[in-house]
Residue frames as a rotation matrix with the C-alpha (Angstrom) as fourth column:
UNK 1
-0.585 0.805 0.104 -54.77
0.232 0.043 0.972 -43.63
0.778 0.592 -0.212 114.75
UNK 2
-0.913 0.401 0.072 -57.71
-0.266 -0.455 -0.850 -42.12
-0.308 -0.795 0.523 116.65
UNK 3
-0.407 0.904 0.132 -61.36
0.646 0.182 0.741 -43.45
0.646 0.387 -0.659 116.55
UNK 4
-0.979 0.191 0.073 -64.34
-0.198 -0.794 -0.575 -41.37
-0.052 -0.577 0.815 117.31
UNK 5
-0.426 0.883 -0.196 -67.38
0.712 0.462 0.529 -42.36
0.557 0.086 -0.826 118.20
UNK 6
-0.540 0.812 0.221 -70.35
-0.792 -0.579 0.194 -39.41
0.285 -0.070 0.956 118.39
UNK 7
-0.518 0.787 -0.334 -73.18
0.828 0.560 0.035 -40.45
0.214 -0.258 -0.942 120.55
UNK 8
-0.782 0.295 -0.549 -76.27
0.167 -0.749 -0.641 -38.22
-0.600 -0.593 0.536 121.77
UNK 9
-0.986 -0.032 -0.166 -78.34
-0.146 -0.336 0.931 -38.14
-0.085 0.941 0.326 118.84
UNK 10
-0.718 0.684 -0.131 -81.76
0.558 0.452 -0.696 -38.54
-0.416 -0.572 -0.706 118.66
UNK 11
-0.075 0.709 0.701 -85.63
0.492 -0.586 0.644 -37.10
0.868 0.393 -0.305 117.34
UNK 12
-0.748 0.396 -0.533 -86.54
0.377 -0.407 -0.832 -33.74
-0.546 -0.823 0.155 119.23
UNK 13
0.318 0.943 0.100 -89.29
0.936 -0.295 -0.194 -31.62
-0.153 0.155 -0.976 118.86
UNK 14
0.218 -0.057 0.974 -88.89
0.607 -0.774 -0.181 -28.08
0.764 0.631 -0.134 117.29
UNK 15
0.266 -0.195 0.944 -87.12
-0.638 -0.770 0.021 -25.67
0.723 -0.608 -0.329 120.13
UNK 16
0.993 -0.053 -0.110 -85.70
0.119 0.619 0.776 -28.37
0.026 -0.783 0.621 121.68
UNK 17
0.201 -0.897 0.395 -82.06
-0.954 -0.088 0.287 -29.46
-0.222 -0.434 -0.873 123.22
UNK 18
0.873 -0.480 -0.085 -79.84
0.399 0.804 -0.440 -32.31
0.279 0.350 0.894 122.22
UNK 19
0.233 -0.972 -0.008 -75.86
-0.963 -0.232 0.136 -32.42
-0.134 -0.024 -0.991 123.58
UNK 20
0.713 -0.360 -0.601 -73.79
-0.273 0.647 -0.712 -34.31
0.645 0.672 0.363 121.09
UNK 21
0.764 -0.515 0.389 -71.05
-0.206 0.377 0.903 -36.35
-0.612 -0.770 0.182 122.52
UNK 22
0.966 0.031 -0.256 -67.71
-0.238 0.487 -0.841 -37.30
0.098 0.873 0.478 120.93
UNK 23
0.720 -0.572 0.393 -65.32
-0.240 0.326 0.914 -39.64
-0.651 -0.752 0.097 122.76
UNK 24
0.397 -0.763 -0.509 -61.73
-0.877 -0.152 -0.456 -40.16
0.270 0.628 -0.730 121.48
UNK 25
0.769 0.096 -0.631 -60.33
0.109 0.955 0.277 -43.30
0.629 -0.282 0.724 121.31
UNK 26
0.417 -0.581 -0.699 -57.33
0.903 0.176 0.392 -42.00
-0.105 -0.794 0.599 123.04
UNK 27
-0.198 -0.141 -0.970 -55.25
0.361 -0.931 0.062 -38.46
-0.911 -0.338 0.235 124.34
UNK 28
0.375 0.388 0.842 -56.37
0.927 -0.129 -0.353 -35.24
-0.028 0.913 -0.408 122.17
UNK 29
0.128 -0.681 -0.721 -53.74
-0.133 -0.732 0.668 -33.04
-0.983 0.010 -0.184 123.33
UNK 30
-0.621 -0.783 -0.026 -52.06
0.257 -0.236 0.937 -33.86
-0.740 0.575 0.348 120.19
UNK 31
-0.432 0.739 0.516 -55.31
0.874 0.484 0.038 -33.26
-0.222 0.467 -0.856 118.13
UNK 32
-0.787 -0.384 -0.482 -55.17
0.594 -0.682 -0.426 -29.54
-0.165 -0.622 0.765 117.49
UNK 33
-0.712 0.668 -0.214 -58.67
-0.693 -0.719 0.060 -28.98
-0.114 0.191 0.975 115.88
UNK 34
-0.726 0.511 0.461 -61.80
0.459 0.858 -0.229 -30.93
-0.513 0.046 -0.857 116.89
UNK 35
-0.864 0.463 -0.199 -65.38
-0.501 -0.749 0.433 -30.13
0.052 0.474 0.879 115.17
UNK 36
-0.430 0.440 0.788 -68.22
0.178 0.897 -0.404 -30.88
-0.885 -0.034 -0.464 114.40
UNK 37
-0.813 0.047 -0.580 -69.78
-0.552 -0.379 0.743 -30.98
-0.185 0.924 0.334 110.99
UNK 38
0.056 0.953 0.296 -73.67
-0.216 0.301 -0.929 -31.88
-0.975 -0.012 0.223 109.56
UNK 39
-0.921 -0.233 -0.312 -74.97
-0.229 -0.322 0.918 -33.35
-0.315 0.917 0.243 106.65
UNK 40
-0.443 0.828 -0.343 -78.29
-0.555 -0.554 -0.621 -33.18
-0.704 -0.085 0.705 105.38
UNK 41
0.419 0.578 0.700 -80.81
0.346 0.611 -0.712 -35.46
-0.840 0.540 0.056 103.18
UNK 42
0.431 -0.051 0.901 -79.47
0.897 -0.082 -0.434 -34.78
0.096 0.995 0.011 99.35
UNK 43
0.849 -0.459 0.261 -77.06
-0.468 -0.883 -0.030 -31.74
0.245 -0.097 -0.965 100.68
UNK 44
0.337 -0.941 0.041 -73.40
0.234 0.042 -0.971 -31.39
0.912 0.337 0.234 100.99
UNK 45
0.347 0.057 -0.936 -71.79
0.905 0.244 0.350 -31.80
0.249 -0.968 0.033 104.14
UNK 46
0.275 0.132 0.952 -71.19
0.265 -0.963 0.057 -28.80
0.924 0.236 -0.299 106.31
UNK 47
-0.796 -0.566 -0.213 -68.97
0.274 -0.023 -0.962 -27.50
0.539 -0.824 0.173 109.06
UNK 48
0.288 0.861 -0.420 -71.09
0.811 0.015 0.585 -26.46
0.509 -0.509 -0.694 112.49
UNK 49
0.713 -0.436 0.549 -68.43
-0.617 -0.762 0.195 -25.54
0.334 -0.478 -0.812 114.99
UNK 50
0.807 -0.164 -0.567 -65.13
0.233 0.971 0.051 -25.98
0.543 -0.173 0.822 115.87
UNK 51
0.950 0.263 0.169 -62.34
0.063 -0.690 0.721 -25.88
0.306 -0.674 -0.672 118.66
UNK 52
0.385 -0.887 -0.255 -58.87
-0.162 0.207 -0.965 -25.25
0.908 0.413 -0.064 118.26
UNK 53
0.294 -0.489 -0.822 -56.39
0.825 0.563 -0.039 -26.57
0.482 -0.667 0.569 121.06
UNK 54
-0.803 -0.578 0.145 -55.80
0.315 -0.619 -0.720 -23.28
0.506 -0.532 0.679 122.02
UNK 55
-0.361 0.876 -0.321 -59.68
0.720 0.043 -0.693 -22.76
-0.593 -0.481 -0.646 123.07
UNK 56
-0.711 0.497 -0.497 -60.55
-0.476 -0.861 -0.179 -20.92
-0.517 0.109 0.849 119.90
UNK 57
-0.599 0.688 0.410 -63.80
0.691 0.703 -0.169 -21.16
-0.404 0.182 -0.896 118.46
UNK 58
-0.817 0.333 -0.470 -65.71
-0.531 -0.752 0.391 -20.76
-0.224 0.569 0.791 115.71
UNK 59
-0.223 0.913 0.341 -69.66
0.216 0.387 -0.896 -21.17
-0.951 -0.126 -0.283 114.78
UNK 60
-0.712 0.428 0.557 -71.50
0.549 -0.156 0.821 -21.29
0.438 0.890 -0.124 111.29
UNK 61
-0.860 0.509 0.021 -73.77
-0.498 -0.831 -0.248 -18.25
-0.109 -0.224 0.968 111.61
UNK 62
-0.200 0.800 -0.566 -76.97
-0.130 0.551 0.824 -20.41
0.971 0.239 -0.007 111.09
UNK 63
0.460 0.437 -0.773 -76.30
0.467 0.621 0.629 -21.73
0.755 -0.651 0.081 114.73
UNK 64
-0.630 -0.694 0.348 -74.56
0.312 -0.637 -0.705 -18.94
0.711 -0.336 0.618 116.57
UNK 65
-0.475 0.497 0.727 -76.54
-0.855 -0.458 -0.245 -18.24
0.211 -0.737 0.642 120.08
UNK 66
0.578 0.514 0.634 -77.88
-0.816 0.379 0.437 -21.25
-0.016 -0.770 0.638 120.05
UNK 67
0.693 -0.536 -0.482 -75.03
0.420 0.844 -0.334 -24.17
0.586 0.029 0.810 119.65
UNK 68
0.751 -0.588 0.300 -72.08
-0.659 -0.693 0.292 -24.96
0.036 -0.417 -0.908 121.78
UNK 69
0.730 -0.558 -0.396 -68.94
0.294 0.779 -0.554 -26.72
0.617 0.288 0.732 121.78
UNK 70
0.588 -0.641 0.493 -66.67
-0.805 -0.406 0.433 -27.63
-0.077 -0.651 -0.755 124.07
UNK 71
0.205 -0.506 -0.838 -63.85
-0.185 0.820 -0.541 -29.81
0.961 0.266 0.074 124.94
UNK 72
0.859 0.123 0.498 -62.48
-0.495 -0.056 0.867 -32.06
0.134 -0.991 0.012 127.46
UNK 73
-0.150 -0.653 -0.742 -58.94
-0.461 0.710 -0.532 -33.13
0.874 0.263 -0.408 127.14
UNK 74
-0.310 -0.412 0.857 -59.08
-0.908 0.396 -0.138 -34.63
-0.283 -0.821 -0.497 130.37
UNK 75
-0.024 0.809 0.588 -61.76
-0.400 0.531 -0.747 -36.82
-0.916 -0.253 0.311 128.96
UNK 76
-0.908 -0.419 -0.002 -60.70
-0.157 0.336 0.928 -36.80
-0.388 0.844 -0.371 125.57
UNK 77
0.078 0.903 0.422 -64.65
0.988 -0.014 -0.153 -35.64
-0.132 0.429 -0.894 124.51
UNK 78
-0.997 -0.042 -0.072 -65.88
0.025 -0.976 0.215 -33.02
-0.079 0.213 0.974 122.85
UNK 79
-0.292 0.956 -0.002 -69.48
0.795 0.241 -0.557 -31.99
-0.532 -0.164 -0.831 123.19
UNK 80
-0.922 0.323 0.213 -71.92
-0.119 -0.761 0.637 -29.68
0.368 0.562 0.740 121.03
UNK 81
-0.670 0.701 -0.244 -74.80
0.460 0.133 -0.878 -28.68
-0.583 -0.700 -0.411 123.16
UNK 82
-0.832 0.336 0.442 -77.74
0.236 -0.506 0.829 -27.64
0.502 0.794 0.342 121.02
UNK 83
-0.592 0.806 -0.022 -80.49
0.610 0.429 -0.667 -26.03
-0.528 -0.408 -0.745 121.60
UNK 84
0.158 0.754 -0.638 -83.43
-0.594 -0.444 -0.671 -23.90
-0.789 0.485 0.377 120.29
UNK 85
-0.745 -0.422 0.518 -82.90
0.266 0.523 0.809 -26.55
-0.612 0.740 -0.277 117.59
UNK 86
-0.027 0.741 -0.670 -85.00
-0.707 -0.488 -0.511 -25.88
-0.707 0.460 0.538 114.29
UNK 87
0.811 0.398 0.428 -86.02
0.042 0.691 -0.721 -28.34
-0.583 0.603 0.544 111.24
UNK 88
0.851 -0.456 -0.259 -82.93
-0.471 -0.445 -0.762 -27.08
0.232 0.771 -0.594 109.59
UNK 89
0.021 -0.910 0.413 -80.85
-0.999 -0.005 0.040 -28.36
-0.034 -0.414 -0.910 111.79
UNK 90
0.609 0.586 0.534 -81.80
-0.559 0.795 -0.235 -31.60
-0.563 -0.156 0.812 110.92
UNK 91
0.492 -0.616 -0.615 -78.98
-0.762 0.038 -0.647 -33.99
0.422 0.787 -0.451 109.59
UNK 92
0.696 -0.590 -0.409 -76.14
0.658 0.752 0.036 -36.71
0.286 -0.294 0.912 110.19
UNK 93
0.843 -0.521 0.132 -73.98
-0.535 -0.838 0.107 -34.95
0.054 -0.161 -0.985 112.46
UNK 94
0.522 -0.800 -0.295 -69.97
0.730 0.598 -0.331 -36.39
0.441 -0.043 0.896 112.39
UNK 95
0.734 -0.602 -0.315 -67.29
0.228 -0.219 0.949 -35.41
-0.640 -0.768 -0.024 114.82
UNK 96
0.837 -0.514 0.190 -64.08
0.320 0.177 -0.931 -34.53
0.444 0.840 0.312 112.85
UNK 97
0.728 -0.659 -0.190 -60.62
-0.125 -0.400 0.908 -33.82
-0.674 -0.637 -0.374 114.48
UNK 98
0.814 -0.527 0.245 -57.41
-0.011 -0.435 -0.900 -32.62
0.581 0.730 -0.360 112.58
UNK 99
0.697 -0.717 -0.008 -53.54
0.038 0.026 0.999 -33.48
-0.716 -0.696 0.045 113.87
UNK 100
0.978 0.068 -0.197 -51.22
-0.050 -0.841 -0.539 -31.52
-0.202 0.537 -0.819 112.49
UNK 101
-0.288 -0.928 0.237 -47.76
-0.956 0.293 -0.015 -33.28
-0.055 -0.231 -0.971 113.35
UNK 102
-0.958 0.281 0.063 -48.08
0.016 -0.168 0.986 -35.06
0.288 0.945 0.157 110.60
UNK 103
-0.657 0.750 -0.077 -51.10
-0.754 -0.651 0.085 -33.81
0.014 0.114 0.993 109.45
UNK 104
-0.961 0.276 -0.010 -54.05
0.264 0.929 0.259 -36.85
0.080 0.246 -0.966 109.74
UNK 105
-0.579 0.782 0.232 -57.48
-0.730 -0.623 0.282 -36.04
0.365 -0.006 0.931 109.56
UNK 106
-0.910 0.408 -0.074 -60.08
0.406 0.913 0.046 -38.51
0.086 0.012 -0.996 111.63
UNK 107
-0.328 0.904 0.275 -63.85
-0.752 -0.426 0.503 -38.67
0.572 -0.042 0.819 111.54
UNK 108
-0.574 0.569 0.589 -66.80
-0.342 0.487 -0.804 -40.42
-0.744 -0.663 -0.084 113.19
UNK 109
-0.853 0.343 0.393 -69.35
0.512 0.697 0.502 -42.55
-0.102 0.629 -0.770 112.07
UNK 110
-0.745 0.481 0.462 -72.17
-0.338 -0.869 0.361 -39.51
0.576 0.113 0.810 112.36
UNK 111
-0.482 0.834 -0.268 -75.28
0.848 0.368 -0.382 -39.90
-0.220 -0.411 -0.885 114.65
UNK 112
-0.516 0.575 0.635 -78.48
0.386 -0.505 0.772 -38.56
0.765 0.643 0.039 113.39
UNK 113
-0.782 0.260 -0.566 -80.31
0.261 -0.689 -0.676 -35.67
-0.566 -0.677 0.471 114.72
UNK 114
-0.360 0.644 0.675 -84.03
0.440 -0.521 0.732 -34.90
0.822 0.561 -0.096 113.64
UNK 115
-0.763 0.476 -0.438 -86.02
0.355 -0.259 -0.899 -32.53
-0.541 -0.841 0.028 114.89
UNK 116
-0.519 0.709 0.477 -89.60
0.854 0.456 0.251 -32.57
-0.040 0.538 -0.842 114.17
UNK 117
-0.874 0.280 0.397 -91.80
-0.154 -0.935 0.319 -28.93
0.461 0.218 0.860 112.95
C-alpha cells in the first residue's frame, strides 16, 4: 500500500502561481504512472497531467504552457507547478498514482485550489 498526501493548495488571485506537492508514503520506482487530476464544484473529476516512469508526459490542453509536473523518485514527490492560473482552474485537486505489477491504483485526499477573478 502507498499513501499520498497532496499539500500546496491554497486561494490565489487570477494569474497567479501555486506548486502542488505530492509525497509518497514510500519508494515510487515501482509506481509507473503518477498524476494529477481536478475536480470541480458539481463537475466530474478530471485528469490534469501525468508522468509515466519513463519521463513521459502528458497535459490536458486547457493547461498546456502554463502547468507542470514533475517527479522526484529520490524523494518519492511529485509536483505540479501552476501558474498563469485562471478561475477555471479552480477545484479539489488529488494526486493519483497507478502500479502495474499487480495493477493497484492509489489516490490522495485532494487539496483545494481557488483562484479568485
Amino acid at each position: 500500500q502507498v499513501q499520498l498526501v497532496e499539500s500546496g493548495g491554497g486561494l490565489v488571485q487570477d494569474g497567479g502561481s501555486l506548486r502542488l506537492s505530492c509525497a509518497a508514503s514510500r519508494n515510487i520506482v515501482s509506481i509507473r504512472t503518477m498524476g494529477w487530476y481536478r475536480q470541480a464544484p458539481g463537475k466530474q473529476r478530471e485528469s490534469v497531467a501525468f508522468i509515466t516512469y519513463s519521463g513521459i508526459i502528458v497535459y490536458r490542453d486547457s493547461v498546456k504552457g502554463r502547468f507542470t509536473i514533475s517527479r522526484d523518485t529520490a524523494k518519492n514527490t511529485v509536483y505540479l507547478q501552476m501558474n498563469s492560473l485562471k478561475a477555471e482552474d479552480t477545484g479539489v485537486y488529488y494526486c493519483n498514482g497507478v502500479q502495474t505489477s499487480p495493477y493497484r491504483e492509489y489516490w490522495g485526499q485532494g487539496t483545494q485550489v481557488t483562484v479568485s477573478s
